[in-house]
DRENKOL-264323 format. One record per residue (C-alpha): residue in three letters; y, z negated, x negated. Coordinates in nm, 4 decimals. Each point is the difference from the previous one (the first is absolute). Layout:
BEGIN
('ALA' (Y Z X));
...
***
This chain:
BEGIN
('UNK' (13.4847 -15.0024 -14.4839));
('UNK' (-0.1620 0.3181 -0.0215));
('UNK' (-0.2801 0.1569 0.2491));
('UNK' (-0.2560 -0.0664 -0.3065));
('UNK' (0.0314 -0.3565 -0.0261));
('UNK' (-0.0846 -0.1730 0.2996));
('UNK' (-0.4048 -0.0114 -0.0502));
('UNK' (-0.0890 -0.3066 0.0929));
('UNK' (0.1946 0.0511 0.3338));
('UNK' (-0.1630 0.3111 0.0941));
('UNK' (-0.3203 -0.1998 -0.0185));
('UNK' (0.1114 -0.2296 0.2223));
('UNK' (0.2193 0.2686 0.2504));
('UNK' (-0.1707 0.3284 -0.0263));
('UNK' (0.2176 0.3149 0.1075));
('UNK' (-0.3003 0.0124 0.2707));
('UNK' (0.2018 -0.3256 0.1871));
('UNK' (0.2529 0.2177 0.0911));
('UNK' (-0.2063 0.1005 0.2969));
('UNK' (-0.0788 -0.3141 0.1635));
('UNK' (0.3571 -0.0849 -0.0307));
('UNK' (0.1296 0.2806 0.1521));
('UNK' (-0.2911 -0.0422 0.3045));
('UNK' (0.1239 -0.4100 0.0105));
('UNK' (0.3234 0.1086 0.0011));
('UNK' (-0.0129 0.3071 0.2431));
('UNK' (-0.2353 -0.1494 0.2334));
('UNK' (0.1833 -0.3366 0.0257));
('UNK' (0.3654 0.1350 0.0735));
('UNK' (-0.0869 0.3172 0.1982));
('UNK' (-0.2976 -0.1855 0.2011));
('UNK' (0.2763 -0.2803 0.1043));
('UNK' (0.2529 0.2729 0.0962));
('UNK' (-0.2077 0.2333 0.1368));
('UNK' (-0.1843 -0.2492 0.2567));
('UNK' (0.4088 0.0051 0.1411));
('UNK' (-0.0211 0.3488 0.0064));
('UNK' (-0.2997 0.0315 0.1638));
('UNK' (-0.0004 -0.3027 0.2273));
('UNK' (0.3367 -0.0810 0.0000));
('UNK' (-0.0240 -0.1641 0.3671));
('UNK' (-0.2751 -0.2360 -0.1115));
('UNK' (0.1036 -0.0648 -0.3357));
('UNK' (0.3514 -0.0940 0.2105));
('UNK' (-0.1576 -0.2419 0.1964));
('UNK' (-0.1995 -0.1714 -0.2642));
('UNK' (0.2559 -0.0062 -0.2718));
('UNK' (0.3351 0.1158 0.1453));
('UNK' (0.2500 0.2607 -0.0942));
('UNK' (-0.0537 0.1094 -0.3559));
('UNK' (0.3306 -0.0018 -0.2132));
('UNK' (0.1109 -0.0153 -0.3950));
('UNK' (-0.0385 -0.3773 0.0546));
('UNK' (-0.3286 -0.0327 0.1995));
('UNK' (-0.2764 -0.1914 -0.2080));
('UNK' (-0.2434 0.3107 0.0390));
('UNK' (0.2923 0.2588 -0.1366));
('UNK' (0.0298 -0.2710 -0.2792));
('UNK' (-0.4199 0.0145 -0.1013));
('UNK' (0.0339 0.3632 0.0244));
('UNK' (0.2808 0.0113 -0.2849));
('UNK' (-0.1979 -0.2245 -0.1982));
('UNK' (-0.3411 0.2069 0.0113));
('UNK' (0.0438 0.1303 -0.3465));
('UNK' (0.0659 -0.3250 -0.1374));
('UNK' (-0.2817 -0.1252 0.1742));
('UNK' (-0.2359 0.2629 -0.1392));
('UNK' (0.1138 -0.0357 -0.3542));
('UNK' (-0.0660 -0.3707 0.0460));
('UNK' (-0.4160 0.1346 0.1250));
('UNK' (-0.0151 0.2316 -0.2390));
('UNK' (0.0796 -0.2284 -0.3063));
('UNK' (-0.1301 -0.3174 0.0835));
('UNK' (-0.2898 0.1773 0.0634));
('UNK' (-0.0422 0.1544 -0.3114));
('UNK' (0.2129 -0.2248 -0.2065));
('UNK' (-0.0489 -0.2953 0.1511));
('UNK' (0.2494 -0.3050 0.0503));
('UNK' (0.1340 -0.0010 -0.3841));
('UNK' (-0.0031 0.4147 0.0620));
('UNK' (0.2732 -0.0829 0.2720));
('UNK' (0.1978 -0.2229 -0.2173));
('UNK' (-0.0097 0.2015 -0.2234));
('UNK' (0.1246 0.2902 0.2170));
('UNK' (0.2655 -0.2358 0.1405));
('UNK' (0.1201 -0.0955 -0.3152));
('UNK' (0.1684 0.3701 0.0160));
('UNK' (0.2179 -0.1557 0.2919));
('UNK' (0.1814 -0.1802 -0.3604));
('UNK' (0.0581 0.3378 -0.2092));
('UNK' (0.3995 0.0284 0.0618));
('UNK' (0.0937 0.1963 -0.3672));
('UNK' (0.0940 0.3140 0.0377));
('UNK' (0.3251 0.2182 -0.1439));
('UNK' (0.2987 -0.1202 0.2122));
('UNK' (0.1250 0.3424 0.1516));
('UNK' (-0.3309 -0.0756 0.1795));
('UNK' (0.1884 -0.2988 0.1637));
('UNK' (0.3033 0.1948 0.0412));
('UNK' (-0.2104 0.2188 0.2390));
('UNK' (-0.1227 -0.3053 0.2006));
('UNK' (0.3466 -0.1604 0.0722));
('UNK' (0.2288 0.2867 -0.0122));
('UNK' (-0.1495 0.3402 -0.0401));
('UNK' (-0.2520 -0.0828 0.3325));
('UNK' (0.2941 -0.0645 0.1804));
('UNK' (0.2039 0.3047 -0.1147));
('UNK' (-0.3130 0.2015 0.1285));
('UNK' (0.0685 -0.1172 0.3492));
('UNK' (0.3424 0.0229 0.0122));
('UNK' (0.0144 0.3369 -0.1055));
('UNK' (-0.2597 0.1177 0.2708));
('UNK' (0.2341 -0.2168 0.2451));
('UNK' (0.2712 0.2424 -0.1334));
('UNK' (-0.1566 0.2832 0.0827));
('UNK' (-0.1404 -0.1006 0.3358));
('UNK' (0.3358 -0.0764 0.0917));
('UNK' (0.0631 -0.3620 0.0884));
('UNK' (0.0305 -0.1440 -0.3624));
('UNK' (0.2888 -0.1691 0.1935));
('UNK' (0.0042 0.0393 0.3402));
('UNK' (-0.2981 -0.3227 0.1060));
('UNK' (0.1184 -0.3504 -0.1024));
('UNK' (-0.1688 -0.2390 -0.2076));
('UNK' (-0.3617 -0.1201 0.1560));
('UNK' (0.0620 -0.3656 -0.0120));
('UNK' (0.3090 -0.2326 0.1006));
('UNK' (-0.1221 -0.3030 -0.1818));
('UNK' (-0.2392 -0.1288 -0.2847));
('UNK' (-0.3091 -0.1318 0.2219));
('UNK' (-0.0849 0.2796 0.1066));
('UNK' (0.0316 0.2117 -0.2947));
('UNK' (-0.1966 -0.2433 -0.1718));
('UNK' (-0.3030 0.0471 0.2687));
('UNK' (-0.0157 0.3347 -0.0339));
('UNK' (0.0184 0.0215 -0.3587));
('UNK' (-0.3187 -0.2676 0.0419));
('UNK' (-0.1509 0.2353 0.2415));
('UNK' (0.0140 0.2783 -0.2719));
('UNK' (-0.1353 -0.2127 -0.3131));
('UNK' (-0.3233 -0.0705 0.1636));
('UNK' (-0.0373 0.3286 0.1553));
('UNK' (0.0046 0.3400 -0.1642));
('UNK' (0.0299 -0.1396 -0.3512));
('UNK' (-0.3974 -0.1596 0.0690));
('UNK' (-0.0678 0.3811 0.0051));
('UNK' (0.0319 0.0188 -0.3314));
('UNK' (-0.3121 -0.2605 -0.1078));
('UNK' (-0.1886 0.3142 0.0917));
('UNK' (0.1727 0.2909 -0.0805));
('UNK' (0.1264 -0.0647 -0.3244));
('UNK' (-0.2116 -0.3306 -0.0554));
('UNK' (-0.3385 0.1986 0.0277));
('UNK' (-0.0318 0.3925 0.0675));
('UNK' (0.3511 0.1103 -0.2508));
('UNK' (-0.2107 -0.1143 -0.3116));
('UNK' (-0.3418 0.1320 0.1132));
('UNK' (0.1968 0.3437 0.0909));
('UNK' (0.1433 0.0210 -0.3405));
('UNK' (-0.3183 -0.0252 -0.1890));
('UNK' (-0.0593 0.3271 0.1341));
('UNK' (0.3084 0.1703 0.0601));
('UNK' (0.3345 -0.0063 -0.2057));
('UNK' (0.2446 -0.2391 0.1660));
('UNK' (0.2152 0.3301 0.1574));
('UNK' (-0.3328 0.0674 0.2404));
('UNK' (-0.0897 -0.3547 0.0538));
('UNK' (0.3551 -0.0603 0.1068));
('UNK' (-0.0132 0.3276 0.2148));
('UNK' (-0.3835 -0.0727 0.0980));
('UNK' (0.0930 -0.3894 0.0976));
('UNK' (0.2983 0.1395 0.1927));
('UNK' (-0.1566 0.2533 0.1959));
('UNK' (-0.3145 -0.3122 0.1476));
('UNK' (0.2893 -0.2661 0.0202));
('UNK' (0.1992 0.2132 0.2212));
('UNK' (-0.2585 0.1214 0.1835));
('UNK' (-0.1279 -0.3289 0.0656));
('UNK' (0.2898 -0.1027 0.1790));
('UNK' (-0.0354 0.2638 0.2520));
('UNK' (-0.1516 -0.2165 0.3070));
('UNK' (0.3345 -0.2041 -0.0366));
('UNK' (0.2019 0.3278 0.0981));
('UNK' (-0.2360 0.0148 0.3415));
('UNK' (0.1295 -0.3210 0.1413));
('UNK' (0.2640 -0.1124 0.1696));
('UNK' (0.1730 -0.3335 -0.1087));
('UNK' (-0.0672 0.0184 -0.3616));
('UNK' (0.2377 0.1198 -0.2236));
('UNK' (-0.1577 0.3543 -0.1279));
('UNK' (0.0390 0.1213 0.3309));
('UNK' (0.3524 0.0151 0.0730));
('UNK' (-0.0500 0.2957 -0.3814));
('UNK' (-0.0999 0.3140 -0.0415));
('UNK' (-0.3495 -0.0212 -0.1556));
('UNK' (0.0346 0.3281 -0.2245));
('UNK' (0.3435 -0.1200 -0.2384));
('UNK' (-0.1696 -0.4090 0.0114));
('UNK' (-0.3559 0.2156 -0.1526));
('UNK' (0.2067 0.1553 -0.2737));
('UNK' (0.2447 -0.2948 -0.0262));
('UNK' (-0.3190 -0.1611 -0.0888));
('UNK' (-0.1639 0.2683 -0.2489));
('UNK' (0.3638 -0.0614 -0.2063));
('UNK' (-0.0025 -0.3336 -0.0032));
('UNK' (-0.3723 -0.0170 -0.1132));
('UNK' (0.0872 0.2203 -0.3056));
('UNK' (0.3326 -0.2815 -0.0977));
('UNK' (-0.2011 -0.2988 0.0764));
('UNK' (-0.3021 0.1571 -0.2355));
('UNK' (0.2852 0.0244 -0.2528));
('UNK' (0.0920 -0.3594 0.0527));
('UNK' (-0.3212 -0.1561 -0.0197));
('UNK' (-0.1298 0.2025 -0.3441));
('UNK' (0.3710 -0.0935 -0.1318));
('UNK' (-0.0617 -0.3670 0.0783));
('UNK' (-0.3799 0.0048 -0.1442));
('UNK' (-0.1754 -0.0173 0.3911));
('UNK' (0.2403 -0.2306 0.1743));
('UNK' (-0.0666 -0.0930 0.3593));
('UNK' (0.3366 -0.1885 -0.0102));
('UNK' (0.2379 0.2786 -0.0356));
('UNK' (-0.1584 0.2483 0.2261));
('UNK' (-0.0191 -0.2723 0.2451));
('UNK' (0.3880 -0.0229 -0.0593));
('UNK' (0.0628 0.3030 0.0217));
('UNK' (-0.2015 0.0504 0.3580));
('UNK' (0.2399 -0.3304 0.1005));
('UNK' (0.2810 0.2354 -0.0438));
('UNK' (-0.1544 0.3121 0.1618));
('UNK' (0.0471 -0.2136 0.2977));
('UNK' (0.2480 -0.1854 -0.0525));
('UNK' (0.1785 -0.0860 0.3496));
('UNK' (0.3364 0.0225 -0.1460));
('UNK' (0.0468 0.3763 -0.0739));
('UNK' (0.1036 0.2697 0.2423));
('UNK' (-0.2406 0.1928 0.1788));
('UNK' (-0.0451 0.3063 -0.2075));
('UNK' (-0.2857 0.1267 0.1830));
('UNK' (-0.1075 0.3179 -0.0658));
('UNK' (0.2675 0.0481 -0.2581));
('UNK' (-0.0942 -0.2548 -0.2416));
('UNK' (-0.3223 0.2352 -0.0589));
('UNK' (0.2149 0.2243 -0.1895));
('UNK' (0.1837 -0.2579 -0.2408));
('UNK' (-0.3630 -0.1524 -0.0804));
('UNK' (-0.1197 0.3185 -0.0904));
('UNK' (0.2645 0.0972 -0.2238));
('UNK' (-0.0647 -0.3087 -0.1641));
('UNK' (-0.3287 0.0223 -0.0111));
('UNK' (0.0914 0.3034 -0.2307));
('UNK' (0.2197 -0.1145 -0.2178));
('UNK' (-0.1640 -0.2722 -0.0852));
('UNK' (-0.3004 0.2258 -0.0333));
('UNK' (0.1605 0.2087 -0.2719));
('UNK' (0.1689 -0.3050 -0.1397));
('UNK' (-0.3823 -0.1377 -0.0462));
('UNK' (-0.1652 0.3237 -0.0577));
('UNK' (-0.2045 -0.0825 -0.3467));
('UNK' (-0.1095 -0.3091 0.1953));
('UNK' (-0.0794 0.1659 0.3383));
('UNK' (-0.1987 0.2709 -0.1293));
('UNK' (-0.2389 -0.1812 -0.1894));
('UNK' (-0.2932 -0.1925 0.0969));
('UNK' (0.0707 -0.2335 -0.3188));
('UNK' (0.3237 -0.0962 0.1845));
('UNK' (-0.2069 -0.1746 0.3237));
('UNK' (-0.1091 -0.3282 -0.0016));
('UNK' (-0.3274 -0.0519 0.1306));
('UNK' (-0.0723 -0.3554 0.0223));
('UNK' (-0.0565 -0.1753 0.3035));
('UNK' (-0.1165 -0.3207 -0.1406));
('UNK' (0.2177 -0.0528 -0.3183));
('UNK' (-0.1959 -0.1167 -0.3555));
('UNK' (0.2940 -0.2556 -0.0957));
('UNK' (0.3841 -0.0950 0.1973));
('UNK' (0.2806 0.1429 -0.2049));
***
């Protein structure tokens, strides 16, 4: 699908929606977190302590999803959405693709675990299944939901404008900084990192995941898939060093997609698809 064809769709989803998804989206996540910033004694009291798990931390992940869901049943109505959600189906895509997602993802983490040290010095996280199983729950309906948004809605708008390289690297540069409130409080998990390797962390994977999803003709499935793995509760903690194995990978695979990258004919741009595969 090429950056010319979706005409219908930009009818429905104008480039113009970007903006009051980014507002939803912005105001949502950083008006939760910031009210525990800024009244974090009577925010306390109503609501209690905020952590990763807390219901409020979990709307505030979701805000993108929720503004894609605004934005296009608002202009595309309810068979707009289904037709947006049908994207959740799209699965094809070349199979090194799926090499990444089970084994090169991984890799990435184990390698910054190398070089941070103590790729064998902490033990496994979990003793037995339950809990494993829990937390990889936890993680399916978290982060992944991010994704609805990100790649669901403003990815394709970007790339009518931009060639997929600087949609990847513009996407990157608002997804990380969106997360930045999360880095400001204690109990949730951003702020046990160091905000500045997460930010470019983020800008890297933005640029792989753009890859992905114009590979896969717009998928929502596989990016979410790969997020699921990005936070996967199983791999060492690589933090900050992980930055530096995304990035490299974020090049190569840059190079390795370079006709594709460079060109705006290489973005897809739907956000409401004209037919399923």
């Amino acid at each position: 699908m090429t950056a010319d064809s979706s005409g219908a769709d930009r009818g429905r989803i104008p480039f113009i929606s970007l903006v009051p998804f980014l507002l939803i989206a912005f105001g949502l996540a950083w008006g939760i977190l910031g009210l525990f910033i800024f009244l974090p004694e009577q925010m306390t009291g109503i609501f209690g302590q905020l952590t990763g798990q807390h219901p409020l931390f979990f709307l505030a992940v979701y805000a993108p999803a929720i503004a894609a869901f605004i934005v296009i049943g608002h202009k595309g109505g309810a068979r707009g959405l289904r037709g947006y959600l049908a994207r959740l189906l799209r699965w094809r895509c070349h199979g090194a693709w799926y090499a990444l997602l089970v084994v090169g993802i991984p890799l990435l983490f184990y390698a910054g675990s190398a070089l941070k040290g103590n790729l064998f010095a902490e033990p496994f996280p979990f003793t037995s299944l339950h809990p494993l199983i829990v937390a990889w729950g936890f993680t399916a309906i978290k982060g992944p939901v991010e994704e609805l948004g990100w790649r669901g809605l403003a990815l394709p708008l970007l790339q009518r404008k931009f060639a997929p390289i600087w949609a990847g690297l513009i996407l990157g540069i608002i997804w990380g900084f969106w997360h930045l409130p999360a880095f400001l409080l204690s109990g949730t998990p951003q702020s046990a990192w160091s905000f500045t390797p997460f930010f470019a962390g983020s800008v890297a994977v933005s640029v792989i995941v753009t890859a992905l999803f114009n590979s896969s003709r717009g998928s929502i499935l596989l990016p979410a898939l790969f997020h699921f793995q990005l936070n996967n509760p199983i791999w060492p903690d690589a933090q900050p060093y992980d930055t530096f194995a995304f990035v490299a990978a974020a090049i190569l695979i840059v190079w390795i997609k370079r006709e594709m990258m460079f060109s705006r004919r290489g973005g897809f741009t739907e956000v409401i698809p004209e037919a399923l595969d």
